[in-house]
C-alpha positions as CSV (number, residue, x, y, z in Angstrom):
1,X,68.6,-2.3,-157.0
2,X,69.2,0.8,-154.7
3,X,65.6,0.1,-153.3
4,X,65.7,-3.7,-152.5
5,X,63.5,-3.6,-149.9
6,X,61.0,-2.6,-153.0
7,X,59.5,-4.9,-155.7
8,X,61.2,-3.4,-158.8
9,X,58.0,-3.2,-160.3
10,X,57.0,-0.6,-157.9
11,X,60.5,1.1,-158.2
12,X,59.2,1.6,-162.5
13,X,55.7,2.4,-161.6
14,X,56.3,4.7,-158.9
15,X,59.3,6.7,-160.8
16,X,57.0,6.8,-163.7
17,X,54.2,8.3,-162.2
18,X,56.7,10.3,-160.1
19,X,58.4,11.6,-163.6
20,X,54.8,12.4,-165.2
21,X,53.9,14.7,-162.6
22,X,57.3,16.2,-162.8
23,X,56.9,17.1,-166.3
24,X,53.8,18.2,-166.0
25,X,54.6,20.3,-163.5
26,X,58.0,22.0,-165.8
27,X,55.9,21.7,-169.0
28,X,56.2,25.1,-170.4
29,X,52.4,25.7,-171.0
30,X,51.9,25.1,-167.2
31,X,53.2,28.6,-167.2
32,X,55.4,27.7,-163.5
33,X,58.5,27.3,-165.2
34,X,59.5,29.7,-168.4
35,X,61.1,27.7,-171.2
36,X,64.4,29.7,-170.9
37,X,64.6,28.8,-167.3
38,X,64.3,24.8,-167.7
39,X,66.4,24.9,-170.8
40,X,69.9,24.2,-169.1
41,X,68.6,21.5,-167.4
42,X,67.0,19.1,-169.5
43,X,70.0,17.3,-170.7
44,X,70.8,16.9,-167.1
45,X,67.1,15.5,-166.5
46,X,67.4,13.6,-169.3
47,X,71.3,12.0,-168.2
48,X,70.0,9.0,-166.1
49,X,67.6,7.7,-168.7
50,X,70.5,8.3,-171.6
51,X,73.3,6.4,-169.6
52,X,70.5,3.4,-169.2
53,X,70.0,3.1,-173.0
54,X,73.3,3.5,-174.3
55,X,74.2,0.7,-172.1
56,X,71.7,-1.1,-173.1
57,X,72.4,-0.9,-176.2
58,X,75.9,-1.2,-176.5
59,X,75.3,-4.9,-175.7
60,X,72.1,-4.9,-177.5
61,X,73.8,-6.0,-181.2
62,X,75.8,-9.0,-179.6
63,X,73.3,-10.1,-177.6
64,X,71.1,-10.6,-180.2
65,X,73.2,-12.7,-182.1
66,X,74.8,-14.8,-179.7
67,X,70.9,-15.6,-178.3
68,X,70.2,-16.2,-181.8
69,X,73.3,-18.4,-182.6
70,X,73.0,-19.9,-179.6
71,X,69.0,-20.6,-179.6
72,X,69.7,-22.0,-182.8
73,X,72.3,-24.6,-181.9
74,X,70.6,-25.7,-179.4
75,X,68.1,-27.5,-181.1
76,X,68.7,-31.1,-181.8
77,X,68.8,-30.7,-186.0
78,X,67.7,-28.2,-188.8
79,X,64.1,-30.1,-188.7
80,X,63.5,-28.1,-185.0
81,X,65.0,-25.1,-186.6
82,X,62.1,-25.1,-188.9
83,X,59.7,-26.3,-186.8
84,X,60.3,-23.7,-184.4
85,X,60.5,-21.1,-186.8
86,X,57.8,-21.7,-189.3
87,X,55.7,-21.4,-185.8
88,X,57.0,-18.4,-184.8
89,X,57.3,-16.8,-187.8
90,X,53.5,-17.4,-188.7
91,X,52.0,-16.4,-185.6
92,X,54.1,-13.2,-186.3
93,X,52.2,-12.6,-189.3
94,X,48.6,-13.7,-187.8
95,X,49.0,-11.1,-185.3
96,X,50.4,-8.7,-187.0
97,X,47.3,-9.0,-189.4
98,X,44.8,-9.2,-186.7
99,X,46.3,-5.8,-185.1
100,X,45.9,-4.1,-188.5
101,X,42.9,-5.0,-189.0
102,X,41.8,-3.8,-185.6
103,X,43.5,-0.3,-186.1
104,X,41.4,0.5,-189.7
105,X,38.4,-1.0,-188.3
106,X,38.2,1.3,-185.3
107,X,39.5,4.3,-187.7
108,X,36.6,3.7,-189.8
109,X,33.9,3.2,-187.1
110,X,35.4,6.4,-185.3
111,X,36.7,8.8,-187.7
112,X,39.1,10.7,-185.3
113,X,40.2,12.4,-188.9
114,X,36.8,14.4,-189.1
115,X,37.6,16.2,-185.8
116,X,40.6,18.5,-187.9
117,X,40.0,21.0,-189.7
118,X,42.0,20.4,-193.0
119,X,42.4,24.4,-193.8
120,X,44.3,24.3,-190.6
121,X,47.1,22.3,-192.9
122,X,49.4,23.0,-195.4
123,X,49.9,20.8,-198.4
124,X,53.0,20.8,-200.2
125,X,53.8,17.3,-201.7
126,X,55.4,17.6,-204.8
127,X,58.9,18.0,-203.4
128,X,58.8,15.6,-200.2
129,X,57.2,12.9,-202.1
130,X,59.7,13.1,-205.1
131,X,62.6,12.9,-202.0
132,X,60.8,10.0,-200.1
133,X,60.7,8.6,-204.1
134,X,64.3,8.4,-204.5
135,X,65.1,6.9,-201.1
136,X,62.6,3.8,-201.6
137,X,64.4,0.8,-202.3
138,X,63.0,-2.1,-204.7
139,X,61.4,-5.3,-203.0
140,X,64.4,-7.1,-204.6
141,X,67.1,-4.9,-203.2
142,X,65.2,-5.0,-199.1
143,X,65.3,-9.1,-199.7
144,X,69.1,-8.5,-200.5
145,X,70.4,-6.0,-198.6
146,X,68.9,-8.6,-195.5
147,X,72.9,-10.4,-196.1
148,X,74.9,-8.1,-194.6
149,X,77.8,-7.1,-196.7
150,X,79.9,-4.9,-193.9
151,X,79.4,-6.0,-190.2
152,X,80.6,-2.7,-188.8
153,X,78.0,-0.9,-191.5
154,X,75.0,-2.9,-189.8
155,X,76.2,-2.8,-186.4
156,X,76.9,1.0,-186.6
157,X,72.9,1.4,-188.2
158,X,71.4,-1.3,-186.3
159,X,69.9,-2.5,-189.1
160,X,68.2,-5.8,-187.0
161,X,67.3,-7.9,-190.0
162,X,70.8,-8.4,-191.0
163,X,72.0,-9.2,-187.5
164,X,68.9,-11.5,-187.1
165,X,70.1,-13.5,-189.9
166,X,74.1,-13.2,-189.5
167,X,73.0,-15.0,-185.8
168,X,70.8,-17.2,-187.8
169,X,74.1,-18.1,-190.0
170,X,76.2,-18.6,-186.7
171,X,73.6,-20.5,-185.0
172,X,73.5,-23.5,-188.2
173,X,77.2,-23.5,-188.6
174,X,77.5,-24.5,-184.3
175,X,74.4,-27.0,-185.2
176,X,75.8,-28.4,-187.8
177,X,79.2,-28.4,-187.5
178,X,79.7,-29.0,-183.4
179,X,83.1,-29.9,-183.4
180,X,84.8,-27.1,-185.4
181,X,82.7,-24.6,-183.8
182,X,83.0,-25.5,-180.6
183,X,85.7,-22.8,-179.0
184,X,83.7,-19.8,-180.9
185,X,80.5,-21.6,-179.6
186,X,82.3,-21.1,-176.3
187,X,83.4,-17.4,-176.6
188,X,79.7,-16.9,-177.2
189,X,78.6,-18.1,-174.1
190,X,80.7,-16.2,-172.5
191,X,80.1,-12.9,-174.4
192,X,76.2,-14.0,-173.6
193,X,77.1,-14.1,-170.1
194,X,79.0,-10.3,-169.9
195,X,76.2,-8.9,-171.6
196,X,73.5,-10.1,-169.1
197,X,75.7,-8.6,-166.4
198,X,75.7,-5.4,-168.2
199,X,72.0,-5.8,-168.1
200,X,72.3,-6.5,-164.6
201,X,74.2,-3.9,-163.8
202,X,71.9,-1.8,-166.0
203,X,68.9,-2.1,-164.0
204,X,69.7,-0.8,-160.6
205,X,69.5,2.9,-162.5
206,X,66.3,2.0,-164.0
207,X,64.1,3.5,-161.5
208,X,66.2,6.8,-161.9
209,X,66.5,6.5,-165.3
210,X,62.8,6.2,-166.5
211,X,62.3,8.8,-163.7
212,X,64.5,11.3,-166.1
213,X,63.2,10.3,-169.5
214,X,59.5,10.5,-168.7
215,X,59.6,14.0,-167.1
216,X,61.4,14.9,-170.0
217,X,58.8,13.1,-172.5
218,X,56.2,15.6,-170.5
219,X,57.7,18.5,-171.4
220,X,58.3,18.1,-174.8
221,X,55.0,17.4,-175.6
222,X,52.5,20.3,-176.0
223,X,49.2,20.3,-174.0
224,X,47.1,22.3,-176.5
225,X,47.7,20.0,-179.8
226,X,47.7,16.8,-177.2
227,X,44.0,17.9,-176.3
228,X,43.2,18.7,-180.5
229,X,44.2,15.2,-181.0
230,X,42.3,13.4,-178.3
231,X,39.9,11.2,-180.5
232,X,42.8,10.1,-182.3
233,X,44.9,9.2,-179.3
234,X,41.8,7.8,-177.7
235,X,41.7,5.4,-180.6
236,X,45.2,4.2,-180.5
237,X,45.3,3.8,-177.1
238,X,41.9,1.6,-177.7
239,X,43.3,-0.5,-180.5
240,X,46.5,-0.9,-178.2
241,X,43.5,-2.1,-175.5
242,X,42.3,-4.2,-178.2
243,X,45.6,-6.1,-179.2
244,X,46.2,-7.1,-175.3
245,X,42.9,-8.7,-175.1
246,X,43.6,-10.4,-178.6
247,X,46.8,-11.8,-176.7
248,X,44.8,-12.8,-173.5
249,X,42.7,-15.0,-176.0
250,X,45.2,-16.5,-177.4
251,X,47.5,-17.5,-174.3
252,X,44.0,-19.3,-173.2
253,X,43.6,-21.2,-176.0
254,X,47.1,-22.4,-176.7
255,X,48.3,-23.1,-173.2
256,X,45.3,-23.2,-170.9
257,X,46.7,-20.6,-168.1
258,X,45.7,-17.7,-167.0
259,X,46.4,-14.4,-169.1
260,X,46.2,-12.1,-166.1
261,X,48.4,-14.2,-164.1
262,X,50.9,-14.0,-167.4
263,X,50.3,-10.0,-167.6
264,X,50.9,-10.1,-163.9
265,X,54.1,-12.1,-164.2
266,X,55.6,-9.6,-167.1
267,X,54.6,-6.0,-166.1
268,X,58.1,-4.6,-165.3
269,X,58.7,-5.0,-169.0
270,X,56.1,-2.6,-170.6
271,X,56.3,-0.4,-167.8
272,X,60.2,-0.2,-168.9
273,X,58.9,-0.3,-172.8
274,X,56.8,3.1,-171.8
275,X,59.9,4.7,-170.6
276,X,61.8,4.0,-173.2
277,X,60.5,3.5,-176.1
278,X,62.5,1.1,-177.5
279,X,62.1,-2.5,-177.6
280,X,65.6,-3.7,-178.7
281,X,66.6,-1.5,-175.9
282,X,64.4,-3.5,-173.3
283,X,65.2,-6.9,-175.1
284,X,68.5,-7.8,-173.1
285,X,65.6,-7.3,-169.7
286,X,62.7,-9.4,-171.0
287,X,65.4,-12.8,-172.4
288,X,66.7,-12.5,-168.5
289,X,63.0,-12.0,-167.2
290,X,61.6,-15.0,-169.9
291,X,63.9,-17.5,-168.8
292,X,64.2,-16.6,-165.0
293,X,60.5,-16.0,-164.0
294,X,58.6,-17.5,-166.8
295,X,61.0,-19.8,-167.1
296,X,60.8,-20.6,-171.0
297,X,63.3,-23.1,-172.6
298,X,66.6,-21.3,-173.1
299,X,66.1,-22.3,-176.4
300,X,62.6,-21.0,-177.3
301,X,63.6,-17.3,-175.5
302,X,67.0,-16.9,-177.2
303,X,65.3,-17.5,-180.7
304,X,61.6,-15.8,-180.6
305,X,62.2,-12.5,-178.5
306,X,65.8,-11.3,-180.4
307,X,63.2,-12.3,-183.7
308,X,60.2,-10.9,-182.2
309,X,61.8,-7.6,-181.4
310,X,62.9,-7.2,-184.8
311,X,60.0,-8.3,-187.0
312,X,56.9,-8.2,-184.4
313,X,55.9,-5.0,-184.2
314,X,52.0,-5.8,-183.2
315,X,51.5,-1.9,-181.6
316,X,53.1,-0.1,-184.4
317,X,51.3,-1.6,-187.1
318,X,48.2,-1.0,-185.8
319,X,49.4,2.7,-185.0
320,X,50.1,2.9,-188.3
321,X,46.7,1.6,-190.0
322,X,45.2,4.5,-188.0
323,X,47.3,7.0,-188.7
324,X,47.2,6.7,-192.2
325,X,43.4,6.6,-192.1
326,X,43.1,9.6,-190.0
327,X,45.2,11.6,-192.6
328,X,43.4,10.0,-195.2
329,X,39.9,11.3,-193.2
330,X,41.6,15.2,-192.8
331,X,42.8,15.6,-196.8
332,X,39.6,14.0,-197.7
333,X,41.1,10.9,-199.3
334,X,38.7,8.1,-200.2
335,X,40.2,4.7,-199.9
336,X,38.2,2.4,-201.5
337,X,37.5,-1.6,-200.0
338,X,40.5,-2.6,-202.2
339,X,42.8,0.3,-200.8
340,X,41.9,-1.1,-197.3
341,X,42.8,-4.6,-198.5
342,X,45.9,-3.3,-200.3
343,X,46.8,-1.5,-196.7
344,X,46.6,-4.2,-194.2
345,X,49.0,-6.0,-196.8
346,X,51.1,-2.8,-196.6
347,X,51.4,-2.3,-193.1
348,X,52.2,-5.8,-192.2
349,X,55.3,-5.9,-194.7
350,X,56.2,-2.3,-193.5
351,X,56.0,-3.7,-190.1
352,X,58.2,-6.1,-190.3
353,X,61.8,-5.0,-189.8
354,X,61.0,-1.7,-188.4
355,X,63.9,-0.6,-186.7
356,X,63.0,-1.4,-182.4
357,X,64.0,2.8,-181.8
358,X,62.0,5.0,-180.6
359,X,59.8,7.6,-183.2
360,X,61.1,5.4,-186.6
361,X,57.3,4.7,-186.9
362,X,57.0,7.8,-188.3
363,X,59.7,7.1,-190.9
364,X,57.8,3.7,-191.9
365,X,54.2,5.6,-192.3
366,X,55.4,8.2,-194.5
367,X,56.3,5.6,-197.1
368,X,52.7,4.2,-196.6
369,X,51.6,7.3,-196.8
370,X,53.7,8.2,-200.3
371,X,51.9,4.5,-201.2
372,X,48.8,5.7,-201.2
373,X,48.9,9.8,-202.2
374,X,47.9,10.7,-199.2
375,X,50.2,14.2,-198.3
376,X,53.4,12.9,-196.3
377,X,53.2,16.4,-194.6
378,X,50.1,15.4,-192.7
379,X,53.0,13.7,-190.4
380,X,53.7,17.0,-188.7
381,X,49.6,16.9,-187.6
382,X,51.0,13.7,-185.4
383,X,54.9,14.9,-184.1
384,X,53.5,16.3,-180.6
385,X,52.1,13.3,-179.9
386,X,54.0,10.6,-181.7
387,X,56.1,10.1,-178.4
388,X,53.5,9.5,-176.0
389,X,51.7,7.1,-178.4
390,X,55.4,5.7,-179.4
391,X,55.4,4.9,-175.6
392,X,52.3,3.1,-175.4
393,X,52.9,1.1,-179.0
394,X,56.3,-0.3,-177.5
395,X,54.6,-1.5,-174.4
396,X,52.6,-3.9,-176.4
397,X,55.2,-5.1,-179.1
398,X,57.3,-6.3,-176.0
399,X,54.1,-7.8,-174.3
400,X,53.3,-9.6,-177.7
401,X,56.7,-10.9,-178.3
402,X,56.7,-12.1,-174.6
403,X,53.3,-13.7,-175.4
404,X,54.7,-15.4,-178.4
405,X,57.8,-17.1,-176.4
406,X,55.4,-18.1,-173.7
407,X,53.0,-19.4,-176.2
408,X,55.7,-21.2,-178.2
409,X,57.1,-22.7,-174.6
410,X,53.9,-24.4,-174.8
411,X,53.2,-25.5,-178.7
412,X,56.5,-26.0,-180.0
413,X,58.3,-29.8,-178.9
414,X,61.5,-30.7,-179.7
415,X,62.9,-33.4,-181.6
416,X,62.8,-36.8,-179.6
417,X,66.6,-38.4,-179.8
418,X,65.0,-41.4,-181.4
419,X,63.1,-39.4,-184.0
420,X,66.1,-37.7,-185.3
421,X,67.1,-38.4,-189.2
């Protein structure tokens, strides 16, 4: 780090704050800065934070699936593969349904929908909807298109479920074939290794970077329609509050230690998640933070966080139960009790998948939306503030996959040698 001397979490909180103010500051509506003026140099304010992702994610694909691969072979037999991931998998789907649940709930009890005027929007559905139509793919062809049929195709899209399971692939073949896969077993390791020295090397611009991309975040984001929107920011943010608790419950019960010490042990990476936005971007940070602080089984880290950074996305399901019952509130669309049903449903299987990049939430809720004729326009109600919201949503889908490894650590045990067969 260039501040060693400094606790790096200090270095993120410090250069966030430091970038908030900062934006604030340049924001346009603040009137101290014209828009022309600041103009030229937001791409330069914005450099550090850009250099930082891209290379993060330029080792973001292989590291995926040489943790995968490698999580995977290092259990003792396909029984500990299934153990392990039947586990994971429906905890996933518990919480996932527990966070949606929360997010219509508090819609419902609020209403931050009633606080819009609807005159104040235009509605024009015919054409979008009959465009979002067309691109909609089958439930068939999304449980297909999972294989990947072109490597370069899904590593050029970053389309995570088909990397997940081409790791998964790699990761049986080493388990069950260990001699013959041996010397690409070993060129994995090695690639593992380059890439957490990329990360390494990564972090000492961190502080600089998140500096850049929040004070850029800030002036994007307009102060008028961020104050119009304050109930339904309020309850996201209260949901989001919601989900962390629901995590401190459950690292109680399942392993008996102390949430805050946990939450104390992992802040750097939603601090990191809030800059960024992305959490396949902070992924390579929180394997190299699981198994060095936490100090998880190599195994349980290398399979649950590449998995739960593609397919948990606790925060952004929840984000998107409210949304789509705020819009529903503003074009006065009643759903009924089986609607509601019919949308946690929804939202969980939309969840899962959902691209780890920042703002693709709102790509994901404008099919819910189309699901349940409610105008996809409303979306444009929610751009100015999707980013700051996107910000807070990541935070907790990289706490929650975090709390699923650690809980895991703790529940899951492998295969005894003399149980094997």
């Amino acid at each position: 780090m260039f501040f060693p001397k400094i606790a790096f979490w200090i270095q993120i909180l410090v250069s966030l704050l430091l970038g908030l103010i900062l934006g604030i500051l340049l924001n346009p509506e603040t009137g101290l800065v014209s828009t022309l003026t600041l103009k030229p140099y937001l791409l330069w304010m914005k450099l550090p934070g850009d250099i930082f992702l891209n290379l993060l994610q330029m080792i973001m694909i292989p590291l995926v699936i040489v943790s995968i691969a490698l999580g995977v072979s290092s259990l003792r037999n396909l029984k500990d593969l299934w153990n392990l991931g039947s586990k994971t998998l429906l905890y996933f789907i518990f919480t996932t349904i527990i966070s949606v649940s929360i997010g219509i709930s508090l819609a419902l009890i609020i209403k931050p929908g009633n606080h819009i005027q609807t005159q104040s929007v235009e509605i024009s559905t015919n054409n979008s909807d009959a465009k979002l139509n067309q691109n909609l793919e089958s439930v068939p062809e999304t449980i297909a298109n999972i294989i990947p049929k072109n490597l370069v195709i899904v590593w050029s899209k970053q389309q995570m479920l088909s990397v997940v399971f081409f790791g998964m692939i790699l990761g049986i073949f080493f388990l069950t074939s260990r001699e013959s896969g041996a010397a690409l077993k070993a060129f994995c390791h090695s690639l593992e290794s380059f890439c957490l020295w990329v990360v390494a090397t990564a972090m000492k611009l961190a502080p600089f970077a998140v500096l850049g991309l929040m004070s850029y975040a800030m002036i994007q984001i307009g102060f008028s329609l961020l104050f119009g929107l304050v109930s339904y920011i309020g309850t996201v943010i209260l949901g989001l509050f919601c989900i962390l608790v629901f995590y401190s419950v459950l690292i109680l019960i399942f392993t008996g230690k102390n949430p805050l010490r946990f939450l104390n042990q992992v802040r750097e990476i939603p601090l990191l998640g809030f800059s960024t936005s992305s959490s396949s971007s902070v992924l390579p940070y929180s394997l190299k933070l699981a198994k060095e602080k936490l100090k998880l089984k190599e195994t349980v880290a290398d399979f649950v966080l590449p998995l739960g950074a593609t397919i948990n996305m606790d925060g952004t399901a929840l984000y998107q139960a409210i949304a789509t019952v705020f819009l529903s509130q503003i074009y006065q669309v009643n759903l009924s009790s089986l609607d509601l049903f019919l949308l946690v449903g929804t939202v969980t299987a939309a969840s899962i998948g959902t691209a780890a990049t920042p703002g693709v939430g709102l790509v994901i809720l404008a099919s819910i939306l189309y699901t349940f004729h409610i105008p996809i326009e409303g979306i444009t109600i929610l751009f100015g503030v999707d980013r700051f919201l996107d910000m807070c949503r990541t935070s907790v889908n990289l706490t929650g996959d975090l709390s699923c490894a650690f809980i895991m650590d703790h529940i899951w045990k492998e295969t005894k040698p003399n149980e094997e067969n």
